[in-house]
C-alpha positions as CSV (number, residue, x, y, z in Angstrom):
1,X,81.6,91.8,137.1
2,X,79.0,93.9,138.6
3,X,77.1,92.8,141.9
4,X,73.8,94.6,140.8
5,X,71.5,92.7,138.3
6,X,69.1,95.0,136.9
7,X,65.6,92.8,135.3
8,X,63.3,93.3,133.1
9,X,60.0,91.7,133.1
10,X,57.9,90.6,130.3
11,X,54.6,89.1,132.0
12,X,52.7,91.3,129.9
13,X,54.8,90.9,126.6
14,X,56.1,87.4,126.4
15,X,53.3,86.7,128.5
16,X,50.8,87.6,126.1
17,X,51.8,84.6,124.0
18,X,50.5,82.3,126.6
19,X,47.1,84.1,126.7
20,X,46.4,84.3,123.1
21,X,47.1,88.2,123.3
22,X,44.0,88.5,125.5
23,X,45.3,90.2,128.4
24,X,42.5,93.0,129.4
25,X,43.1,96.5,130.2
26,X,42.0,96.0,133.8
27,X,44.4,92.4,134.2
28,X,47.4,94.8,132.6
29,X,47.1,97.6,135.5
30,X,46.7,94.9,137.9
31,X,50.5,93.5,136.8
32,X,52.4,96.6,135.9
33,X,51.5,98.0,139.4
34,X,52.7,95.0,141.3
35,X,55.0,94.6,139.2
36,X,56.5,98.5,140.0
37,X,55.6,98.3,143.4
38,X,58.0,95.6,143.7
39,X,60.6,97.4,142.2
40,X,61.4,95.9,139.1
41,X,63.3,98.4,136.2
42,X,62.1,97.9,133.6
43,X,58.5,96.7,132.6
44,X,58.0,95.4,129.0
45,X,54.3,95.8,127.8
46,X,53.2,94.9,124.0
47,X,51.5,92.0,121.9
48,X,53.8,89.3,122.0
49,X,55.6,89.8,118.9
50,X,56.3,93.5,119.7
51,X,54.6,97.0,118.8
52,X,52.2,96.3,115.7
53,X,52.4,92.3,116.2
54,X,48.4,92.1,116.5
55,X,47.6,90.5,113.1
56,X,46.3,87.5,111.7
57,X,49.7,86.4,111.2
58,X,50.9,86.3,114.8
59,X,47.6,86.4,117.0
60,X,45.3,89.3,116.9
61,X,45.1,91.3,120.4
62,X,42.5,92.0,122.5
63,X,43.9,95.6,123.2
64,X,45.3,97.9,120.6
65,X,49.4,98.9,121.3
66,X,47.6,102.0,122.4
67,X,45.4,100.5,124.9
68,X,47.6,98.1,126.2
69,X,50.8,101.2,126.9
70,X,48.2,103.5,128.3
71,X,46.5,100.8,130.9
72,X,50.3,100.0,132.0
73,X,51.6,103.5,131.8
74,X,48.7,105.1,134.2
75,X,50.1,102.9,137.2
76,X,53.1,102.6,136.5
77,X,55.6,105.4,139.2
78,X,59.2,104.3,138.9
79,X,60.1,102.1,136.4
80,X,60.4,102.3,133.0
81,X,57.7,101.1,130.5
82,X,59.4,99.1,128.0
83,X,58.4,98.0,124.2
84,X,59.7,95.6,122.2
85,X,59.9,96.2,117.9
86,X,60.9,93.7,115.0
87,X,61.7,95.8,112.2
88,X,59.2,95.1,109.3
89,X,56.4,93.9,111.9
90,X,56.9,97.4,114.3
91,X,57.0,100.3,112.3
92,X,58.9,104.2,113.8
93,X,55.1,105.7,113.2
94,X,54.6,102.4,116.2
95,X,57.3,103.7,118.2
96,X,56.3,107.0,118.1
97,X,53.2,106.4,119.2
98,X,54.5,104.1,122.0
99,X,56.4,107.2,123.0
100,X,53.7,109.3,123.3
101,X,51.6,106.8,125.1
102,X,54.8,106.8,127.9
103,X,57.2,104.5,126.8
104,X,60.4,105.1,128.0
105,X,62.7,102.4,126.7
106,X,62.7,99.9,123.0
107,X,64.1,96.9,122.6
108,X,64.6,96.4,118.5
109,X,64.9,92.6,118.2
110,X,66.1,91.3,115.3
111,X,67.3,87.4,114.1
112,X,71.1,87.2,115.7
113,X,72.2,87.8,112.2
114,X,70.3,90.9,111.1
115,X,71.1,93.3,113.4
116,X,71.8,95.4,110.7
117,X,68.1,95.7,110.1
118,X,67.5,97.7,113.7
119,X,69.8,101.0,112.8
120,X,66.9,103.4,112.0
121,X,64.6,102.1,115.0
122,X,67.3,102.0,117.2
123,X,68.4,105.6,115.9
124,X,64.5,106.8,116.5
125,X,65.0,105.7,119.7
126,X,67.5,107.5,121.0
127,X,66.5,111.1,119.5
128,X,63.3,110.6,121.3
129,X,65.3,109.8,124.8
130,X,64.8,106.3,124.9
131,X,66.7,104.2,126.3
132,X,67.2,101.6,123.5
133,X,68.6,97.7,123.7
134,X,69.7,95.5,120.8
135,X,67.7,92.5,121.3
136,X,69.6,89.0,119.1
137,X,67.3,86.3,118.9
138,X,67.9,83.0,118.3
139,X,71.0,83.0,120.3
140,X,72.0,79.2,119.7
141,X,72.0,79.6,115.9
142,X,75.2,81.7,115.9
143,X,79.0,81.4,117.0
144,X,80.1,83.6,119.6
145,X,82.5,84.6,117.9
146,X,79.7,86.2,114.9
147,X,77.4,86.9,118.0
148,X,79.9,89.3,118.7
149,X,80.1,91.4,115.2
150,X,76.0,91.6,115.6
151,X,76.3,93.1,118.8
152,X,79.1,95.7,118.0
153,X,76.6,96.6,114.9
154,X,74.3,97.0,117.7
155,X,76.5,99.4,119.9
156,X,77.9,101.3,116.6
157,X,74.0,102.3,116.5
158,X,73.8,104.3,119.6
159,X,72.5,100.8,121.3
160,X,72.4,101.2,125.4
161,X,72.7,97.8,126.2
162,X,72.8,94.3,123.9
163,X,70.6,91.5,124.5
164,X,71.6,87.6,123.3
165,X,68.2,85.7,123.1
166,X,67.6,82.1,123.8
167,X,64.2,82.6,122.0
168,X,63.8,79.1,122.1
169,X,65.0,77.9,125.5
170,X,67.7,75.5,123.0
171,X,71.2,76.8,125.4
172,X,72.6,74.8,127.4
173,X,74.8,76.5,130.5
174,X,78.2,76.4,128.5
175,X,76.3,77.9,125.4
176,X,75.2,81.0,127.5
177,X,78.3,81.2,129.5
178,X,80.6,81.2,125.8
179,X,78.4,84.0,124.0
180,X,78.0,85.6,127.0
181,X,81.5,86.4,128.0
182,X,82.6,87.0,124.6
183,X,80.3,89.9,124.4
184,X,80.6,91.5,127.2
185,X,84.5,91.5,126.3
186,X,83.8,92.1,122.8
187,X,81.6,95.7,123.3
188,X,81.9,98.8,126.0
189,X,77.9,98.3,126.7
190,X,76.1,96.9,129.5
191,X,75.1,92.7,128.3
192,X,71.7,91.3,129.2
193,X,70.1,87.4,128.6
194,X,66.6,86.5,128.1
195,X,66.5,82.7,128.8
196,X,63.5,80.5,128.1
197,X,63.0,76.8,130.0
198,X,62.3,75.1,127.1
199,X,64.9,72.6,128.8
200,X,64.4,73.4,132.5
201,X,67.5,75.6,132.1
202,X,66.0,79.0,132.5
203,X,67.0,80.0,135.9
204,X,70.2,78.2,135.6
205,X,71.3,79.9,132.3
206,X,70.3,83.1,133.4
207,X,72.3,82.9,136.7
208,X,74.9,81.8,134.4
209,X,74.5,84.6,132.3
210,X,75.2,87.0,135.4
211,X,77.9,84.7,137.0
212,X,79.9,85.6,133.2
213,X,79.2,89.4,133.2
214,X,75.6,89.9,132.1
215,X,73.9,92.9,134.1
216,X,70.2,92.6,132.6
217,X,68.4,89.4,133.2
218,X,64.7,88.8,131.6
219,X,62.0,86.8,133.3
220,X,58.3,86.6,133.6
221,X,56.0,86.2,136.8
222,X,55.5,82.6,136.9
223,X,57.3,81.8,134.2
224,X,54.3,83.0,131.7
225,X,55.6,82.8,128.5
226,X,55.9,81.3,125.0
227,X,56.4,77.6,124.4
228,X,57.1,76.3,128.2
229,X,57.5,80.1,129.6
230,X,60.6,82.0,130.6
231,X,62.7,82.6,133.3
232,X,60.8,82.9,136.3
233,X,60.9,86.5,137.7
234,X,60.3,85.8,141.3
235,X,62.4,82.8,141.6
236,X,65.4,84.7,139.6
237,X,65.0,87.6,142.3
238,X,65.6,84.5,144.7
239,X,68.3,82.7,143.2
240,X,70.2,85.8,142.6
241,X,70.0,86.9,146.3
242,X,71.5,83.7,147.3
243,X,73.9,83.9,144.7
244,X,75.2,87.1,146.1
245,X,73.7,89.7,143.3
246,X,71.4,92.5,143.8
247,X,68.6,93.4,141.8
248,X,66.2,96.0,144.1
249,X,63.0,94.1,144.1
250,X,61.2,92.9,147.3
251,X,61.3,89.8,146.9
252,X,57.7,89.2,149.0
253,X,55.9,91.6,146.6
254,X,57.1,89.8,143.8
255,X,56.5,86.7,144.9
256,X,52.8,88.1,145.9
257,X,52.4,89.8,142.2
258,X,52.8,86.4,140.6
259,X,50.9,84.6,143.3
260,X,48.0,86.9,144.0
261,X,47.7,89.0,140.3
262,X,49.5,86.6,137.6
263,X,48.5,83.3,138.6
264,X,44.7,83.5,138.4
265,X,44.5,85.3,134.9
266,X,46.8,82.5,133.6
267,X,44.8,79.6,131.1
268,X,47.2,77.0,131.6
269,X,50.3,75.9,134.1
270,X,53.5,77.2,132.6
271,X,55.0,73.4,132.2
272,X,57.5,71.7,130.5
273,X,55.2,69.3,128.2
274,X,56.5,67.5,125.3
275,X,55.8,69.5,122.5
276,X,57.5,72.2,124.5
277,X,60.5,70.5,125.2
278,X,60.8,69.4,121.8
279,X,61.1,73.2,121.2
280,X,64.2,73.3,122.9
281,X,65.6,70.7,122.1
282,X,65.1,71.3,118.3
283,X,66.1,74.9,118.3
284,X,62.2,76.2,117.9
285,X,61.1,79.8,118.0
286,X,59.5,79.8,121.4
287,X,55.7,81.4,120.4
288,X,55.6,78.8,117.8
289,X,54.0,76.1,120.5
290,X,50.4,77.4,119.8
291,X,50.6,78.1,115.7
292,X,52.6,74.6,116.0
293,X,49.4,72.8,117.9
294,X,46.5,74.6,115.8
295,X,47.8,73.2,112.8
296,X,48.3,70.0,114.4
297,X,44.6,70.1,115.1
298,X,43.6,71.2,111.2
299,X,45.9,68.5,109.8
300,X,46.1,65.2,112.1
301,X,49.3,65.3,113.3
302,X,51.5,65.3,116.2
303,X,52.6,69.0,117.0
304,X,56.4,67.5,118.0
305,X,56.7,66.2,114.4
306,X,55.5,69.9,112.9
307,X,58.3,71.6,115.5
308,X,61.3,69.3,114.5
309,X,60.2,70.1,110.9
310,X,60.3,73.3,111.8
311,X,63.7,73.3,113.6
312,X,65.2,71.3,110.7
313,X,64.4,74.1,108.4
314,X,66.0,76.8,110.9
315,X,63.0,79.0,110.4
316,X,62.9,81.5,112.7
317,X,60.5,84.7,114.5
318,X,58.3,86.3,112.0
319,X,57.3,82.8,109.6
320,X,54.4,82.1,111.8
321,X,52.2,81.9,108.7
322,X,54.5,79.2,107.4
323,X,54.1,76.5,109.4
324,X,50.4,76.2,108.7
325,X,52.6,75.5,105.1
326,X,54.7,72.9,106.6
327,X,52.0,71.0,108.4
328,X,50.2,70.9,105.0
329,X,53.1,69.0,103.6
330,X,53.7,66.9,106.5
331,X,50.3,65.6,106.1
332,X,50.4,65.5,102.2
333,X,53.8,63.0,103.0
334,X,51.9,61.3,105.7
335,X,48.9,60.4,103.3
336,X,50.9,59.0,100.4
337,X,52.9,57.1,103.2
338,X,49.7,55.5,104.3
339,X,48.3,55.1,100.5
340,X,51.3,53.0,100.0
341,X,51.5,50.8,102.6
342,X,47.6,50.2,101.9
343,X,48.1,49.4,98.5
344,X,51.4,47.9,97.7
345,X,52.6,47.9,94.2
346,X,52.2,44.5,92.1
347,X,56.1,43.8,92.7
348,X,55.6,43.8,96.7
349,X,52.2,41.7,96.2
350,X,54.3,39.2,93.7
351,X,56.7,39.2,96.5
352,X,54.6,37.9,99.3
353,X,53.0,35.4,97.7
């Protein structure tokens, strides 16, 4: 097991999510310098559903890709600036661009059972000297066991490390520790984990995931995230410390970038509220929480009863535009419901006289 944790951070990727994609150019320079002065490897810059995610579909972004690469890339000295692509929303014309724009490292995310999908991106990557992780989200829905045949598909691509996803905060610590260890036995790559705290388990699965062999670990200055956020960047850096890892951040700049930079351009406390929890505990695609609460607000309804619909029907990153769908039927069901119980048939009215 190695004693050196290297993280990537996602403020201003996963992040986004929490700001409606609104992060300016100014706010993005602010974070990716603090965030490299502190020392962190790898800094993940993007909409929140990757390279090309801007769209009516998933939130359209203040910045373009463009803009938002070249405001982090200009301040950025030692670490890499990172990307995420979803094949079919990212396209290689995206990641060429993001290239140019100095990105030097793509994570091609893809459902945990579609990593076949991610050979051509991944493949880009590399002949333009990326280096490239295979990102599987959505974790919990697999085996280990078939979490393990994704990630070799992964590594058979060129892949330089593989990712397992808890996209929607939904593992508990045994779940991470099982899919964990079985690929880091099951492939000659390096293993990372993003956790989410849909549960209140994102520091404790991700210091899991290291404990079992992991050697990338995700987070976000204060937690900023999707759904109730991610792992928390600064307190990871401090959990792992005590914990006996090493990850080569200063821990009092980090804590100072989420603090003094992070903190005041976020719209909300990163909490655990119910909706959110719900998203754990059902299984939900973590950057649901806001599509999930809008179309709470168009149709009547409790945003918890749209995510367990939403979890029942396993749908997963890149439906967004379907649960305005669901909510529609939720709230046809919910009328006729209502129309019945207001107007019994004549066999119910015979019976209660």
């Amino acid at each position: 097991m190695s004693n050196y944790i290297r993280l990537v951070d996602t403020t201003l990727r996963d992040g986004s999510h929490a700001v409606s994609h609104q992060f300016s150019a100014e706010q993005i320079a602010a974070i990716a310098n603090g965030l490299d002065r502190a020392g962190v490897a790898f800094i993940e810059a993007s909409h929140g559903d990757g390279l090309g995610g801007s769209s009516i579909n998933y939130g359209r972004a203040r910045l373009t890709d463009e803009e938002i690469l070249r405001a982090a890339a200009k301040v950025i000295d030692k670490a890499a600036l990172t990307v995420l692509l979803l094949p079919g929303i990212g396209t290689q014309e995206d990641l060429r661009m993001a290239v140019d724009c100095g990105a030097r490292a793509v994570r091609v995310a893809t459902h945990v059972t579609e990593a076949d999908i991610a050979e051509q991106h991944i493949g880009l990557g590399k002949k333009m000297g990326m280096t490239t992780f295979g990102f599987l989200m959505l974790a919990h829905m697999s085996s280990p066991e078939a979490i393990v045949g994704q990630a070799k598909l992964f590594e058979s691509y060129g892949a330089d490390v593989i990712y397992i996803a808890d996209s929607a905060g939904a593992m508990l610590p045994s779940d991470v520790k099982a899919r964990i260890e079985a690929v880091v036995d099951g492939v000659s790559v390096p293993v990372g984990f993003h956790a989410h705290a849909s549960l209140g388990l994102g520091i404790a699965n991700a210091l899991t995931a290291a404990e079992a062999g992991a050697e990338y670990l995700d987070g976000t200055c204060r937690g900023l995230g999707g759904g109730a956020g991610n792992a928390q960047t600064e307190v990871m850096v401090a959990v792992l410390q005590k914990a006996g890892f090493q990850t080569g951040i200063d821990f009092y700049t980090i804590m100072d970038v989420a603090e003094d930079i992070v903190e005041p351009v976020m719209h909300r406390p990163q909490v655990i509220r119910n909706a959110s929890l719900i998203q754990g505990y059902a299984g939900v695609y973590s950057s649901f929480l806001l599509h999930a609460y809008r179309a709470a607000e168009k149709y009547g309804l409790n945003p918890r009863d749209i995510l367990v619909e939403l979890g029942r029907r396993k749908m997963v990153g890149g439906q967004e535009d379907m649960i305005l769908d669901v909510a529609f039927e939720l709230a046809q069901t919910k009328e006729v419901a209502k129309n019945e119980d207001d107007h019994p048939n004549a066999c119910d009215r015979c019976t209660k006289v």
